[in-house]
GUMIDO-775049 format. One record per residue (C-alpha): residue number from 1; x, y, z. Coordinates in nm, 2 decimals. Example, Ala and Ser with C-alpha at 12.3 -4.5 7.8 and 13.67 -1.06 7.14 Angstrom:
2
{1,{1.23,-0.45,0.78}}
{2,{1.37,-0.11,0.71}}
This chain:
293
{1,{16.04,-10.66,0.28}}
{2,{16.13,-11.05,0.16}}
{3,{16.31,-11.01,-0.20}}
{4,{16.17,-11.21,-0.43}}
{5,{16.21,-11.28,-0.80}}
{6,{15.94,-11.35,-1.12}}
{7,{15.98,-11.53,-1.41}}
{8,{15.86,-11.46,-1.77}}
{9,{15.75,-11.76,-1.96}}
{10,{15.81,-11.72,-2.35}}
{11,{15.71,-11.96,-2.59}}
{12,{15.89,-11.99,-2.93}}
{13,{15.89,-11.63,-3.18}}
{14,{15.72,-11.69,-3.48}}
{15,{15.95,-11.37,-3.65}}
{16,{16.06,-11.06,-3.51}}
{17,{16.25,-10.74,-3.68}}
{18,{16.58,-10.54,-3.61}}
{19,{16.57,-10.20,-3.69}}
{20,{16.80,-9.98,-3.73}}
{21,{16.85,-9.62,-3.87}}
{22,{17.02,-9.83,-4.19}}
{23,{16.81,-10.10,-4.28}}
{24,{16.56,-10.38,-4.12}}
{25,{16.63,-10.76,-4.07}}
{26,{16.32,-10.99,-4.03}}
{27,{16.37,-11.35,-3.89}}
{28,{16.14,-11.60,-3.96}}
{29,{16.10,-11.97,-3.79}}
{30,{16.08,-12.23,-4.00}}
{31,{15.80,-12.36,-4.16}}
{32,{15.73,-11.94,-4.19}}
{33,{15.68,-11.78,-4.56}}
{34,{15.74,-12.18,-4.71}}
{35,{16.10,-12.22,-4.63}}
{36,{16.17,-12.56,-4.41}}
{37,{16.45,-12.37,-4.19}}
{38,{16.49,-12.04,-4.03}}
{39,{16.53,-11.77,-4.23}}
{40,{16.66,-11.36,-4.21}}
{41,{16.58,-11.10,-4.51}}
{42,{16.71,-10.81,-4.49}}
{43,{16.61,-10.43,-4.66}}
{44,{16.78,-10.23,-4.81}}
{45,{17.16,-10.32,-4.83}}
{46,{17.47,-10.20,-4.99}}
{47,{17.79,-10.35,-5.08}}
{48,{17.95,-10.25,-4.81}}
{49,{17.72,-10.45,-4.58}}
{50,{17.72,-10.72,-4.79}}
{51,{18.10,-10.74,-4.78}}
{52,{18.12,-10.75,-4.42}}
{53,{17.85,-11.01,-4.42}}
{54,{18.09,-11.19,-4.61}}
{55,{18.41,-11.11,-4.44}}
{56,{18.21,-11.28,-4.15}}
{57,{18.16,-11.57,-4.33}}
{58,{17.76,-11.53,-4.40}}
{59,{17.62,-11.64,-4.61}}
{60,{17.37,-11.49,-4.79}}
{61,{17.19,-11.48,-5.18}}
{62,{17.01,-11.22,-5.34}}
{63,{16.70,-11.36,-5.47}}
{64,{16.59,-11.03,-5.72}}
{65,{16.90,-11.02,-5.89}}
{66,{16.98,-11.39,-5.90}}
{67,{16.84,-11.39,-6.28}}
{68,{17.16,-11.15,-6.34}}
{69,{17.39,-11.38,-6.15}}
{70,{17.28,-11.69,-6.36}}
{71,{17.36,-11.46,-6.68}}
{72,{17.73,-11.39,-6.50}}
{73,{17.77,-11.80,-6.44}}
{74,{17.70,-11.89,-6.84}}
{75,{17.97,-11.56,-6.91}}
{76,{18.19,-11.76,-6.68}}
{77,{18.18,-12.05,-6.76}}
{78,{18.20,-11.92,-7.14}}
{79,{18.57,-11.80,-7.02}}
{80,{18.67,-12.12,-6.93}}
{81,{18.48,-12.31,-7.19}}
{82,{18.66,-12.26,-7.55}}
{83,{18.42,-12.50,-7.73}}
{84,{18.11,-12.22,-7.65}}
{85,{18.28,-11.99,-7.95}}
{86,{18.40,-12.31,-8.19}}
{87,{18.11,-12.20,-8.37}}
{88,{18.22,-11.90,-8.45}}
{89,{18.55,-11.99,-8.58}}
{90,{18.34,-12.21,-8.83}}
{91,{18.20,-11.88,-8.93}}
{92,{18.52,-11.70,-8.98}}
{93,{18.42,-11.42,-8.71}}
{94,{18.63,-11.54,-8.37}}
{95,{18.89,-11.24,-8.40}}
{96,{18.60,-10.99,-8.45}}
{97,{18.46,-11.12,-8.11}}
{98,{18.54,-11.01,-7.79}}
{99,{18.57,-11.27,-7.59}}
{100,{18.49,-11.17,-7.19}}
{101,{18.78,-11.21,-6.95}}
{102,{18.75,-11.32,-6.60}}
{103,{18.83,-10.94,-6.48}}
{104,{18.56,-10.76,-6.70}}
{105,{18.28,-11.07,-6.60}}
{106,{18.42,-11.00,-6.18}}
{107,{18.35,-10.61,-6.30}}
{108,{18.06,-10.65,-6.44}}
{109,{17.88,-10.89,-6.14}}
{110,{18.02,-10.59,-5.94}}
{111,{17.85,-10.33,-6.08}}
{112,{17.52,-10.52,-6.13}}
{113,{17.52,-10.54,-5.75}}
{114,{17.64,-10.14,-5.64}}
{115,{17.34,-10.10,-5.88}}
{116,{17.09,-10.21,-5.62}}
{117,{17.23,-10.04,-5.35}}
{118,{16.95,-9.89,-5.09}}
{119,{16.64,-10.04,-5.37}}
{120,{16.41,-10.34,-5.31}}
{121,{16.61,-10.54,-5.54}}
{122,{16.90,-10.52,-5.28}}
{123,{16.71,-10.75,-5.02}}
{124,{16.91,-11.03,-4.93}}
{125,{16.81,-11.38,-4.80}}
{126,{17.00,-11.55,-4.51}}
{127,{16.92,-11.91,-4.46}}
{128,{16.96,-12.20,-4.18}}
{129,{17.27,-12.17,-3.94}}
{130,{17.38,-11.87,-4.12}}
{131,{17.09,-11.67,-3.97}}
{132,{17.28,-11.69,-3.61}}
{133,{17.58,-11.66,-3.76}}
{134,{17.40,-11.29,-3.88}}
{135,{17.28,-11.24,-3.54}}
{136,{17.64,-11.23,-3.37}}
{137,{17.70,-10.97,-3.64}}
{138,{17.44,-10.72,-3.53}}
{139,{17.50,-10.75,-3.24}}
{140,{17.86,-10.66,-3.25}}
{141,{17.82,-10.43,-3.54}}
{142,{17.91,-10.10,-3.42}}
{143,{17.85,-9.91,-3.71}}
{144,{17.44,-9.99,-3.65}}
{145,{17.37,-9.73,-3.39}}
{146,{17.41,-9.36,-3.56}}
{147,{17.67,-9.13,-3.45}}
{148,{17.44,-8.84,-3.54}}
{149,{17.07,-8.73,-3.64}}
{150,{16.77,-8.75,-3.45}}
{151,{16.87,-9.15,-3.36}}
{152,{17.22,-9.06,-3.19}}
{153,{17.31,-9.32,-2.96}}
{154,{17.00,-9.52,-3.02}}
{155,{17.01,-9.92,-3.03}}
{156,{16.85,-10.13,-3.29}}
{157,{16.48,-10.18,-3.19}}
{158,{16.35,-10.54,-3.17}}
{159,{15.96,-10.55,-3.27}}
{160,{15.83,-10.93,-3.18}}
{161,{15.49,-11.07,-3.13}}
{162,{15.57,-11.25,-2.80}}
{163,{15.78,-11.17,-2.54}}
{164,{16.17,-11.14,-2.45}}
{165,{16.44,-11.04,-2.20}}
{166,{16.46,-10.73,-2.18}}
{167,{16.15,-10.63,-2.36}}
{168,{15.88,-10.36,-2.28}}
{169,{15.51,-10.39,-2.39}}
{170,{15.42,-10.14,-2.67}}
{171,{15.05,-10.05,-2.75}}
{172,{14.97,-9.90,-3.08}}
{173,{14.75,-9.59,-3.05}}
{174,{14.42,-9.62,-3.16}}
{175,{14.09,-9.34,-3.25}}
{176,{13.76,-9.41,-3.38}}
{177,{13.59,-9.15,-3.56}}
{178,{13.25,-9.11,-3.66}}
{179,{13.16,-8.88,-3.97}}
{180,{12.80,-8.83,-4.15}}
{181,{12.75,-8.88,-4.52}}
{182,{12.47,-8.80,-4.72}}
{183,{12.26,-9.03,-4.84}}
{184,{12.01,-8.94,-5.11}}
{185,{11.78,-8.72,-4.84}}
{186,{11.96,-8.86,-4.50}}
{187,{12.25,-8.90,-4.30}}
{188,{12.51,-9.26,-4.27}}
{189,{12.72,-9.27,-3.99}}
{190,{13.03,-9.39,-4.08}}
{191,{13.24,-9.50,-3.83}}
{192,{13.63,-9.53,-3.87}}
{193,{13.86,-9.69,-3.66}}
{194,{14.25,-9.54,-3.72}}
{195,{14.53,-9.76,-3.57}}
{196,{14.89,-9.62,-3.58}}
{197,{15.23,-9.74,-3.45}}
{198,{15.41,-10.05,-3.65}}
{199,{15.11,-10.31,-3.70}}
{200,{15.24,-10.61,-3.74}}
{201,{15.11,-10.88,-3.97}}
{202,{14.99,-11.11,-3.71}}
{203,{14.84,-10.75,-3.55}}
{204,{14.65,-10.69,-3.93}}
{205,{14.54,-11.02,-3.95}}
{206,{14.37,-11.03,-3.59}}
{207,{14.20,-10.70,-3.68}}
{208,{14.04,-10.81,-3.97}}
{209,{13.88,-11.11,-3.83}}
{210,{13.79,-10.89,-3.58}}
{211,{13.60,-10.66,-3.81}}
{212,{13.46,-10.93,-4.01}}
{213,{13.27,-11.07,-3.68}}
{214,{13.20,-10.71,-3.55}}
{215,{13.16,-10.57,-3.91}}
{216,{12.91,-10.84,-4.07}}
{217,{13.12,-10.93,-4.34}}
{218,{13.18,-10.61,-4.47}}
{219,{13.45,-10.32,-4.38}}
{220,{13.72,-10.16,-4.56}}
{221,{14.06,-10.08,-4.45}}
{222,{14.39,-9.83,-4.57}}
{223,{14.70,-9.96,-4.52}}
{224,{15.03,-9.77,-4.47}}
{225,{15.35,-9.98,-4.54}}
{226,{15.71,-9.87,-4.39}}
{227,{15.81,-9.87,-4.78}}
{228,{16.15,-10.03,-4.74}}
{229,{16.00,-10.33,-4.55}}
{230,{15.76,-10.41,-4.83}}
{231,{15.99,-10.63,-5.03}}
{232,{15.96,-10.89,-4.75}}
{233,{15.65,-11.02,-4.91}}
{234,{15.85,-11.11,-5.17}}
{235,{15.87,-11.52,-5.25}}
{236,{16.23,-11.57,-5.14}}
{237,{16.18,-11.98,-5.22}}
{238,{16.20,-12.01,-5.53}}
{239,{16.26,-12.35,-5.54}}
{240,{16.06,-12.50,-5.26}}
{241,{16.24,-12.83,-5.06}}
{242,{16.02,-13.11,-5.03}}
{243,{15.93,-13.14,-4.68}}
{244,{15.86,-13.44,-4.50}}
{245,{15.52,-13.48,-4.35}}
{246,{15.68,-13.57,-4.04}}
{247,{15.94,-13.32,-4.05}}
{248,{15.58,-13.05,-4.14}}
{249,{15.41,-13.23,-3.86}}
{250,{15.71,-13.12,-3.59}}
{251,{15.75,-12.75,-3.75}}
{252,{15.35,-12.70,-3.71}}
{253,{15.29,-12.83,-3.36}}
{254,{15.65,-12.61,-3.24}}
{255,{15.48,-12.29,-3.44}}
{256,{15.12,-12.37,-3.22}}
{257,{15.31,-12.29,-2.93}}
{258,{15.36,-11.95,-3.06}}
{259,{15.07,-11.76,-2.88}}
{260,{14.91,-11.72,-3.22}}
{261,{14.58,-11.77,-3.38}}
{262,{14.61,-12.08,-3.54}}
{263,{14.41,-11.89,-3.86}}
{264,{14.67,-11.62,-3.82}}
{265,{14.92,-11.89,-3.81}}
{266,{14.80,-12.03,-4.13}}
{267,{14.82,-11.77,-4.31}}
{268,{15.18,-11.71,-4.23}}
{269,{15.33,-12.01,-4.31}}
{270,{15.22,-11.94,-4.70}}
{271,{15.39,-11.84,-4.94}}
{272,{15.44,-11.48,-5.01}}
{273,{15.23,-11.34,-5.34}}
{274,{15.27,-10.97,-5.30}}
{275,{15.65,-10.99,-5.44}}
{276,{15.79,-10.59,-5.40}}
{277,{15.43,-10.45,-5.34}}
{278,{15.20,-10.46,-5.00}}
{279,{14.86,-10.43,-4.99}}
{280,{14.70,-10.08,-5.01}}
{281,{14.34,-10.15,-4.98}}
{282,{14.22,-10.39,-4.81}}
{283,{13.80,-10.47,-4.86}}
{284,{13.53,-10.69,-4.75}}
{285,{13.23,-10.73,-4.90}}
{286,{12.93,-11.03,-4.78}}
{287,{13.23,-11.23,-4.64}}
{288,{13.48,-11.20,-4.95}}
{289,{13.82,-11.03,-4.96}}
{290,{13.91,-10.79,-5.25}}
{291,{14.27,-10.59,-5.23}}
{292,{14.48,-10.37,-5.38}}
{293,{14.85,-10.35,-5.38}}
């Protein structure tokens, strides 16, 4: 027969994850989660991965513990500021004060961080031109496929909402179910819809307004979250850039090419609430949300 070729068209990824048997990345586009340039979280780390991030050249912060760096700045800044005990020598106490050395303040910034190994607290944030700079690094990082267990051998898997080279379409496994309750002196069907396989928050969000049409206003839904991915919704900005309206104007019409719902859309680019906790039970009553996390 003639050969012939296709061609995919893909418009720009709103996020997409890395996962590996380690830890998972999540990239986000910008104008995604409130930050004005692309951004990478990743869950859970250790200092070992953070030292090769660093030995890379990455860079990175750690936005839960950054209350414990700010408390390690004002220590060293006191080592290097002799006028910060002055008023102690007016007291008569300076030689019954130890003052913190350079070596005990690297020590102690050292420890903080070890102590967040593999926990929430560990995520770090990678922002701007540093998030391709991460990229490179998975990609060469050997050390990400395991050398034994039940992943041996396995790649990272890449989990997106649109498509990519290389990339297979997944659908998640779905079963209704429909159970009788009594009711006073009858019966209530009650029908329940379970949907396994990694949902995806754009997935989530175009179930519920799904359900909300289908469901008059009123459904209920349990939510299982991969535990170490629930510190994403955590607000990495802390201190929010102003953004120009034009420079807002270009980041929303590139994300409207995405492929998704423009409500679904909205929702995204907000900022996170949840901080280290999802949401566990997700309700709708006459039209109103109510959740628990």
């Amino acid at each position: 027969g003639t050969p012939y070729s296709t061609s995919v068209y893909t418009e720009l990824c709103p996020y997409f994850y890395v996962c590996t048997y380690q830890f998972t990345v999540l990239f986000r586009a910008a104008g995604l989660a409130g930050s004005d340039v692309i951004t990478a979280v990743i869950s859970p780390t250790t200092r070992g991965l953070r030292e090769a991030m660093r030995n890379e050249g990455i860079e990175f912060s750690l936005p839960l513990v950054e209350e414990t760096r700010k408390y390690v700045t004002k220590l060293e800044q006191g080592v290097s500021d002799d006028e910060s005990f002055s008023w102690l020598e007016e007291m008569g106490v300076q030689d019954k004060i130890k003052k913190p050395d350079a070596i005990s303040i690297k020590l102690r910034k050292e420890k903080n961080e070890v102590q967040v190994d593999h926990k929430p607290e560990s995520v770090a944030l990678v922002k701007g031109t540093n998030t391709f700079m991460l990229l490179n690094f998975l990609i060469n990082c050997k050390s990400l496929v395991a050398a034994a267990g039940p992943q041996a051998g396995l790649p990272p898997t890449l989990l997106s909402p649109v498509a990519f080279r290389g990339a297979t379409m997944q659908t998640l496994k779905a079963r209704s179910i429909n159970v009788k309750t009594p009711v006073h002196s009858r019966y209530n069907d009650i029908f329940s819809l379970e949907v396994t396989g990694p949902v995806m928050p754009h997935c989530l969000h175009t179930l519920t307004m799904l359900l909300k049409s289908a469901q008059r206003g009123a459904f209920s839904a349990v939510l299982y979250t991969h535990e170490p991915t629930a510190v994403f919704n955590t607000n990495t900005e802390r201190i929010l850039n102003k953004v120009s309206s034009l420079k807002g104007e270009t980041m929303w019409k590139d994300l409207t090419k995405c492929g998704l719902h423009l409500k679904t859309l909205d929702q995204l680019i907000q900022l996170p609430t949840l901080g280290k906790s999802s949401i566990r039970l997700l309700e709708m009553r006459n039209y109103a949300y109510i959740w628990k996390s």
